[in-house]
N, C-alpha and C positions, 0 to 999 in steps of 0.2 A: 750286145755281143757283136763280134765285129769276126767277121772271115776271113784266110788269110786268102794268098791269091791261088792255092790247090784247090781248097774248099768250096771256092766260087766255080771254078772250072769244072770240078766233079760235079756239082748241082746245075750246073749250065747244062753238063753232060746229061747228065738222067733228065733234064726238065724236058731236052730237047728228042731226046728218045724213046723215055717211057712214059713219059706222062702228057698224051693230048689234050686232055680233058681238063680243064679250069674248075668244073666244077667238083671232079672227084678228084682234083689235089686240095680243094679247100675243105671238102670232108673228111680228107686223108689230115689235113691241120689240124682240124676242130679234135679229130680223136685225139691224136699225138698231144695236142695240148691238154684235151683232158686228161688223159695219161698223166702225163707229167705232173702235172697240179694234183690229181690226189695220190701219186705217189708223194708228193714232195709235202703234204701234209701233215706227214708224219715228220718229218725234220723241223728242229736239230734233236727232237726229247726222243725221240723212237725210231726203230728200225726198221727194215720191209723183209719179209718173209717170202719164200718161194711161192707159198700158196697165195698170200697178201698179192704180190706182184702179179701169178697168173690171173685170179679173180678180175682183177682191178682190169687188165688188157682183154681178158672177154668182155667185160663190161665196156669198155670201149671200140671194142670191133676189132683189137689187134691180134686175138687169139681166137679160132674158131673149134670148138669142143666135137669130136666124129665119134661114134662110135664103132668101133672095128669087131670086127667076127675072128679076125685071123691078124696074122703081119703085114704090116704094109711094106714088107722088104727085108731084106736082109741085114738092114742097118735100122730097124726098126725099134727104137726104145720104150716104146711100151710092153716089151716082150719082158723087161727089167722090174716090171711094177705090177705081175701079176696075169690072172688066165684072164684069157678071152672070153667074153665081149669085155670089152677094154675102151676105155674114153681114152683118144687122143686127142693134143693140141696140136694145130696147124696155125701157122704165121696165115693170118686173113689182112696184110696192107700192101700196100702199092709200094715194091722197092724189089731191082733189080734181081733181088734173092729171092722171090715171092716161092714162098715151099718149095 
């Protein structure tokens, strides 16, 4: 796969500002690529499900399961999926957007 010259610059950008640690970008890899690998397992014969895909990123360290009492906001989606105490998922990786 080959980057063009935004995608290098954006990656130049984050490498240079959020990620000090060599070691915890290379474990931030290791997940990301197991990720992708067993989603990509199921291709071409089968397809990924909501639940398939969340499973798969806790299993990887990219989703971390909370359990809440109450909302965690006002823009809080699990208020959508049922009463409290409530499992929420939180994004658990290393990316600008971190929760």
């Amino acid at each position: 796969m080959k980057l063009n010259m935004e995608q290098l610059e954006e990656a130049e950008r984050v490498m240079e500002h959020e990620f000090d640690d060599p070691d915890a970008i290379a474990c931030e890899l290791v997940a990301l690529r197991g990720f992708v690998r067993d989603i990509m397992a199921c291709w071409p014969d089968g397809d990924v499900d909501g639940g398939h895909l969340q499973d798969v990123a806790v299993h990887h360290g990219l989703l971390r399961p909370e359990t809440r009492t109450e909302p965690c906001g006002d823009a809080c989606a699990c208020v959508e999926y049922g009463d409290f105490p409530a499992t929420c998922y939180r994004r658990d990786y290393m990316t600008p957007n971190k929760n």
